[in-house]
C-alpha positions as CSV (number, residue, x, y, z in Angstrom):
1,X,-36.1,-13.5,-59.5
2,X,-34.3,-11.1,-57.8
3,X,-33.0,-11.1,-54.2
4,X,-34.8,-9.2,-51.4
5,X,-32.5,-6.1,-50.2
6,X,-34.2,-3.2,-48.0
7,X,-33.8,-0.7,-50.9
8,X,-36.0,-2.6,-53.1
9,X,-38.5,-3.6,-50.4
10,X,-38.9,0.2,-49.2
11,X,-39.1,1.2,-52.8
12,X,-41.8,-0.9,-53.3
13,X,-43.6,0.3,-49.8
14,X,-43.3,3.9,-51.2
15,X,-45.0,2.9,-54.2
16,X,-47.7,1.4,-52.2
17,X,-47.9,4.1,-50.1
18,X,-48.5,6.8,-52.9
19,X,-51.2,4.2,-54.5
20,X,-53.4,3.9,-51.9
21,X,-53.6,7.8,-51.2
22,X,-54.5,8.2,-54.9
23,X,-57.6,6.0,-54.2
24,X,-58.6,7.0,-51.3
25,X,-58.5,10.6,-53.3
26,X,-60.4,8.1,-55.9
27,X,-62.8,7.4,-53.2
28,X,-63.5,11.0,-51.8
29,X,-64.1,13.0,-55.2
30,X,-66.4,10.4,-57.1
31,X,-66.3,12.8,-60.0
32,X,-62.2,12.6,-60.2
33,X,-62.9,8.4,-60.2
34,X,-61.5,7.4,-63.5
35,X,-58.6,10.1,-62.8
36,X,-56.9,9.2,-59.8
37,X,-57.7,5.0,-59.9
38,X,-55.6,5.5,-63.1
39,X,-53.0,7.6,-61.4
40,X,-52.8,4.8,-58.8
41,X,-51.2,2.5,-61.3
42,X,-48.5,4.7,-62.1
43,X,-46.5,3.8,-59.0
44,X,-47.3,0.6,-59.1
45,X,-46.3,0.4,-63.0
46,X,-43.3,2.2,-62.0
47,X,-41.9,-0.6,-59.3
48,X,-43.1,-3.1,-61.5
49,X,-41.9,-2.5,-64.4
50,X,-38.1,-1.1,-62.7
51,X,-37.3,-3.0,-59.6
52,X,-39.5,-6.1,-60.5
53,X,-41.8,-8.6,-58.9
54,X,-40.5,-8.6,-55.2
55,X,-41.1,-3.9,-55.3
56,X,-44.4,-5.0,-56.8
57,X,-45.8,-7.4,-54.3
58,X,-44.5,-5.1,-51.5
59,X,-46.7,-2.0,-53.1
60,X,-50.1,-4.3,-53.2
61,X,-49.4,-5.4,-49.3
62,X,-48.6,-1.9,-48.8
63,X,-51.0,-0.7,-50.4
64,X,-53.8,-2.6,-48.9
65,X,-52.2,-2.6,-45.3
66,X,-52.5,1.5,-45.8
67,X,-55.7,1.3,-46.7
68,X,-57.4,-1.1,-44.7
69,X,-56.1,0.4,-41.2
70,X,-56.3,4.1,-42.1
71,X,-59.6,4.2,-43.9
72,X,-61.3,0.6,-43.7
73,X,-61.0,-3.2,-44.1
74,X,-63.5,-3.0,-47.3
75,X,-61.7,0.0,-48.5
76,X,-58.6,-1.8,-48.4
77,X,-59.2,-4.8,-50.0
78,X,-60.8,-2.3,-52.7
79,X,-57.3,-0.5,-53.1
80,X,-55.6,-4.2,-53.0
81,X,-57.8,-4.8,-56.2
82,X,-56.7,-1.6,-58.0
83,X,-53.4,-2.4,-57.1
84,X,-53.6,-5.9,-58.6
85,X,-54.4,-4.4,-62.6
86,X,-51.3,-2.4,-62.7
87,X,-49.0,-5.2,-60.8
88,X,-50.4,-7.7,-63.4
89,X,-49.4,-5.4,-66.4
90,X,-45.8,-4.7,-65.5
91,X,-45.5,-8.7,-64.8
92,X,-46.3,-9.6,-67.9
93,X,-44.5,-6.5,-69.7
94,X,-41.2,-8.7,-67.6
95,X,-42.2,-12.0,-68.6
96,X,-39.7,-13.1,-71.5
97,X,-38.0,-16.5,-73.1
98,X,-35.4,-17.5,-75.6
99,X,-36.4,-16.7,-79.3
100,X,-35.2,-19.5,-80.0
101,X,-38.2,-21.4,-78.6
102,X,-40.1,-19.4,-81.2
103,X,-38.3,-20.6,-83.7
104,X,-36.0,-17.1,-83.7
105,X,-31.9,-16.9,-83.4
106,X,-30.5,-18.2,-80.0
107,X,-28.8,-14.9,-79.2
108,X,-31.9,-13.0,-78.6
109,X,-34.4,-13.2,-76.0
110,X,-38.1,-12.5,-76.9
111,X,-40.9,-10.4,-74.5
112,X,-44.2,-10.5,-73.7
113,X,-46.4,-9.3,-76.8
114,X,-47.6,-6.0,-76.4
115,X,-51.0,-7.3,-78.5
116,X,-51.5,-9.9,-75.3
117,X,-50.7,-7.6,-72.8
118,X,-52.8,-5.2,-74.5
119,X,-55.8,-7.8,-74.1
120,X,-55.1,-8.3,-70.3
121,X,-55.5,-4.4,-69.9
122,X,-59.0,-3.8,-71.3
123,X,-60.2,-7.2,-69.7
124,X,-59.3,-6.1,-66.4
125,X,-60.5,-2.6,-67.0
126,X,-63.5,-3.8,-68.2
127,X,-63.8,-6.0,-64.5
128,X,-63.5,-3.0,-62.5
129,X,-66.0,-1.2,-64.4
130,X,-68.1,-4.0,-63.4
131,X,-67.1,-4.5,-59.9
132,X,-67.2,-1.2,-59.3
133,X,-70.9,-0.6,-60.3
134,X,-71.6,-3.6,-58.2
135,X,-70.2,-1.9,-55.0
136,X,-71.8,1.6,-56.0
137,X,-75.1,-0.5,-57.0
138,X,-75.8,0.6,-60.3
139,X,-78.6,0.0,-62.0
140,X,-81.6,1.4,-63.7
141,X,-82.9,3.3,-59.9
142,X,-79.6,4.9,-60.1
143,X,-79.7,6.5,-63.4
144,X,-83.5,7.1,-63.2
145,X,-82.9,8.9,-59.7
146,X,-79.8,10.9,-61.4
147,X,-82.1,11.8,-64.6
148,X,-85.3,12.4,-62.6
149,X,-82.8,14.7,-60.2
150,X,-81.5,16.5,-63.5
151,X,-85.1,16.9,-64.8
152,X,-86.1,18.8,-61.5
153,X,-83.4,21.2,-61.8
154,X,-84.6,21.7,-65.3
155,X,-87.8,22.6,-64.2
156,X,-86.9,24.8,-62.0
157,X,-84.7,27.1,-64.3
158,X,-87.1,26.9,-67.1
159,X,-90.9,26.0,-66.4
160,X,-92.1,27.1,-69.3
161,X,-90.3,24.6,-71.4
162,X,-91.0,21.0,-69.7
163,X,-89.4,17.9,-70.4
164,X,-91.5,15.6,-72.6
165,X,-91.3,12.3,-70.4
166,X,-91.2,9.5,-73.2
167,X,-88.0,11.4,-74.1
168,X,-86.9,11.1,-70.5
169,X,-87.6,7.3,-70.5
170,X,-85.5,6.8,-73.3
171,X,-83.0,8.9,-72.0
172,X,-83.1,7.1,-69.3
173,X,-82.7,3.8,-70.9
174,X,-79.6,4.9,-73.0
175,X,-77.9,6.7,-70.2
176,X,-78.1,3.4,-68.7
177,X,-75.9,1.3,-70.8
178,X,-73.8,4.7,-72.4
179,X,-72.3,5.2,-68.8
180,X,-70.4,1.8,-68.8
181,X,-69.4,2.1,-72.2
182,X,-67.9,5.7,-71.5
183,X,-66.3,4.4,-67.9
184,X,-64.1,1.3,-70.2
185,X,-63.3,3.9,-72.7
186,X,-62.3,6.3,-70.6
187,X,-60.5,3.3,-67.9
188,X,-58.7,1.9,-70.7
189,X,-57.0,5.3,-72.2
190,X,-55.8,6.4,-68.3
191,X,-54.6,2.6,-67.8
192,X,-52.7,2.8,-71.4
193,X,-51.4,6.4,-70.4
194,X,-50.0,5.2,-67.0
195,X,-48.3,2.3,-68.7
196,X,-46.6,4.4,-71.4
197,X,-45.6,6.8,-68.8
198,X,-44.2,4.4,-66.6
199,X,-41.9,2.9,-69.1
200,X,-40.7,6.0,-70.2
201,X,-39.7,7.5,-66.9
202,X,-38.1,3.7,-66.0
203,X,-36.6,3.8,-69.4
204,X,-35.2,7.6,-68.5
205,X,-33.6,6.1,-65.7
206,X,-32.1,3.3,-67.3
207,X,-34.2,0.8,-64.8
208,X,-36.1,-0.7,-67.8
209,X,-36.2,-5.1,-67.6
210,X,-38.5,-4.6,-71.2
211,X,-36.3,-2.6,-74.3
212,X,-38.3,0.2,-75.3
213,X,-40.7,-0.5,-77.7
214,X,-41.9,1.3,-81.0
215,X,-45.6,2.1,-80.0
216,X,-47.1,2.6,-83.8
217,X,-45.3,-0.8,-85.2
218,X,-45.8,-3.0,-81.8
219,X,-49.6,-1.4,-80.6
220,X,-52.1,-4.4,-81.5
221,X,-54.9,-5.9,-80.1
222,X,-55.1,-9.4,-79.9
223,X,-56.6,-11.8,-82.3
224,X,-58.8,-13.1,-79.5
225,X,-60.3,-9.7,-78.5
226,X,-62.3,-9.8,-81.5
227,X,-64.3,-12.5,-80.1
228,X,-64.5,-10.9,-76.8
229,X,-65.8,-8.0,-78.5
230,X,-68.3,-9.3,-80.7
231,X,-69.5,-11.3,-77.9
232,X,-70.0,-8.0,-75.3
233,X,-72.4,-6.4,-78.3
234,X,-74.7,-9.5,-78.1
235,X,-74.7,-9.6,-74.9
236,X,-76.2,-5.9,-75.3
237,X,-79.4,-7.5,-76.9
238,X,-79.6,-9.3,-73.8
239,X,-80.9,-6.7,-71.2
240,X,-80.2,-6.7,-67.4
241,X,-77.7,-7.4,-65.7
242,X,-75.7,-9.5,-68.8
243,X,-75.7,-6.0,-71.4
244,X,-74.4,-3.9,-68.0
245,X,-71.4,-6.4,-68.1
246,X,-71.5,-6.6,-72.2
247,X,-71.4,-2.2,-72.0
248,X,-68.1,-2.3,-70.0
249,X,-66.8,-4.8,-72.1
250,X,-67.5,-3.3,-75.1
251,X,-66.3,0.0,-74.1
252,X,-62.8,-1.4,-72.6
253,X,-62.5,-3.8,-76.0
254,X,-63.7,-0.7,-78.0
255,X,-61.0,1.8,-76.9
256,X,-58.8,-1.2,-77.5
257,X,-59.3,-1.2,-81.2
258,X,-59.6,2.3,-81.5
259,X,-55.8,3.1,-80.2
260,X,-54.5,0.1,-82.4
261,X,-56.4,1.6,-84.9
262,X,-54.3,5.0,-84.7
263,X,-51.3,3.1,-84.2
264,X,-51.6,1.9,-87.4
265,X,-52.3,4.8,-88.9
266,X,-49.2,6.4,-87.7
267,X,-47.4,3.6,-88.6
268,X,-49.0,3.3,-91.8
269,X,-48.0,6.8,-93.1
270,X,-44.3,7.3,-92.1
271,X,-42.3,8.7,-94.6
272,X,-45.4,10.3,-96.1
273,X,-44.8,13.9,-97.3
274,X,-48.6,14.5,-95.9
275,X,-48.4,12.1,-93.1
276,X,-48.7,15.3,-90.4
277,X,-52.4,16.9,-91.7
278,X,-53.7,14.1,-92.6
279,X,-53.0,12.7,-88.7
280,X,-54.5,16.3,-87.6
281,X,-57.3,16.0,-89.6
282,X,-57.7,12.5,-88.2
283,X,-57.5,13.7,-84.9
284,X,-59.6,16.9,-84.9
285,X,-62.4,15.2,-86.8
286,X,-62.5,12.2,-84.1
287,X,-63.0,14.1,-81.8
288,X,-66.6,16.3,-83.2
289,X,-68.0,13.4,-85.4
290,X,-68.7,9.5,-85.3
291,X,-67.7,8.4,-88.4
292,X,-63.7,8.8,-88.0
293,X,-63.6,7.2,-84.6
294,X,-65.9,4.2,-86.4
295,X,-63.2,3.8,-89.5
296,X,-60.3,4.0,-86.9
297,X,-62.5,1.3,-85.0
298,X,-62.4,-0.8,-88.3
299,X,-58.5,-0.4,-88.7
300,X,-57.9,-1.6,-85.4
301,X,-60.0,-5.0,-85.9
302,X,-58.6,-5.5,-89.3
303,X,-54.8,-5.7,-88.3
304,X,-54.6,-7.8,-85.2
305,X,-50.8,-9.0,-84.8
306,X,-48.4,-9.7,-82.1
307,X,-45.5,-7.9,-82.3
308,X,-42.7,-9.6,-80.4
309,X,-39.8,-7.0,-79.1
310,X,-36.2,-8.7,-78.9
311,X,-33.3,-7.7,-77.3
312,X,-29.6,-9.7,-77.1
313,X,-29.2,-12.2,-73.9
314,X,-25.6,-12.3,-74.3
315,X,-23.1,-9.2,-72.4
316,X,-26.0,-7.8,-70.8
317,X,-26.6,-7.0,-66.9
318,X,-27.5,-10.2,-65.3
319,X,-29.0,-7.6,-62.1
320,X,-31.5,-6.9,-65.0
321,X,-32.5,-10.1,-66.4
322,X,-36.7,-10.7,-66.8
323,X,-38.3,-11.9,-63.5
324,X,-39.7,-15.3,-64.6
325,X,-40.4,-16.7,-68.2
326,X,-43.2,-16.6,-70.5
């Protein structure tokens, strides 16, 4: 691990700093939620993932020090928890051990699997969808309040045409278990997005512990996410409270898949003379119809693979050695 100098330790405070005005901004626009929680890990990331565990665990206190005293003691044991997802990540992106323990040559050293860090990320995600709609108290009064709001307003602007109400209970009823889903999507792609920001801009400034990875060769989910998925849509069939938790989860796992799944399409037509429309096409069609985002879906559960990035142990910086071992 390495040693404690004021340079990292203010680093790290800075970091923390930053963070927990990004959720407090989190906090005070509900609509810019997703946006700003998932900017609050870039900091965070960035420390992590540059200067190590020591700038990391300074950024959380920091973080939740900040928060607590300027705002509240709830708020900042909130921002502490944000602060965790993001510190967690850029630990395990530092974790690393011999190949040779794997079986590989002795003069390489082999990281953290992108697949398993990949599964951390949406299981996480997927708890502070759930956390967080425990402290907002979601539930079916909140969506039927929010619809029955949306209804009036409807009313109002056009009386002539009113709302059929079995169509408003079932709206209500899908709206109820569609919001999670959306929130894990939607968590999972800013968390993902921070990430590969952060090790770009570490990796721009030559501050990178993890060698930079190829995204469309090493992006996988993890074998065991296919369980955890699978399990999340039964739990769907369950009602209540255990198909809220099942929605997040499939949502988070979901968007999982479905960026492994365009990895792998990438990766799958290099070198193709009609590798670029076909991506476009891909793309464009994703995003106006169900059926590509459902093949792409498919893809990313059929290949499921860890991807292990290695990098030489011998005449390298020992000031940027991995923090601890896998």
């Amino acid at each position: 691990m390495k040693k404690m100098n004021p340079k990292v330790l203010g680093i790290g405070a800075l970091a923390g700093l930053t963070a927990a005005l990004l959720v407090y901004g989190a906090t005070a626009q509900p609509l810019m939620f997703i946006l700003f929680g998932a900017l609050s890990a870039l900091p965070i990331l960035i420390v992590g993932l540059g200067w190590g565990n020591i700038a990391v665990v300074t950024a959380v206190v920091t973080a939740g020090i900040v928060g607590a005293i300027g705002y509240s003691l709830p708020f900042g044991l909130f921002t502490v928890l944000l602060a965790l997802i993001p510190a967690w990540l850029s630990h395990l992106a530092n974790l690393a051990r011999p190949a040779s323990e794997l079986g590989g040559p002795d003069h390489l050293i082999a990281w953290y699997p992108l697949s398993d860090i990949m599964l951390h990320l949406c299981g996480l995600a997927a708890a502070v969808i759930v956390i967080a709609g425990a402290v907002m108290g979601y539930g079916s009064d909140l969506i039927s309040q929010v619809v029955d709001l949306y209804v009036t307003v409807m009313n109002d602007q056009q009386p002539t045409l009113p709302l059929d109400p079995v169509a408003v209970a079932k709206t209500k009823s899908l709206m109820l278990y569609a919001v999670p889903v959306v929130w894990g999507i939607v968590w999972v792609l800013m968390l993902l997005a921070a990430y590969y920001i952060a090790t770009r801009i570490v990796a721009a400034s030559s501050r990178n512990l993890r060698p930079r990875e190829d995204i469309p060769s090493a992006l996988r989910m993890n074998r065991n996410a296919i369980f955890v998925f699978l399990a999340a849509i039964v739990a769907l069939f369950f009602g209540g409270i255990p198909a809220l938790i099942g929605a997040a989860a499939v949502g988070a796992f979901g968007a999982g898949f479905l960026v492994s799944g365009f990895a792998a399409l990438h990766y799958r037509t290099r070198g193709k003379d009609w590798r670029a429309p076909v991506l476009v096409l891909c793309y464009l069609t994703s995003l106006m119809l169900t059926l590509p985002l459902f093949i792409i879906l498919i893809l990313g559960l059929a290949d499921t693979r860890k991807a292990i990035a290695l990098t030489p142990n011998k005449n390298t910086d020992h000031s940027k050695q991995p923090d601890t071992k896998i």
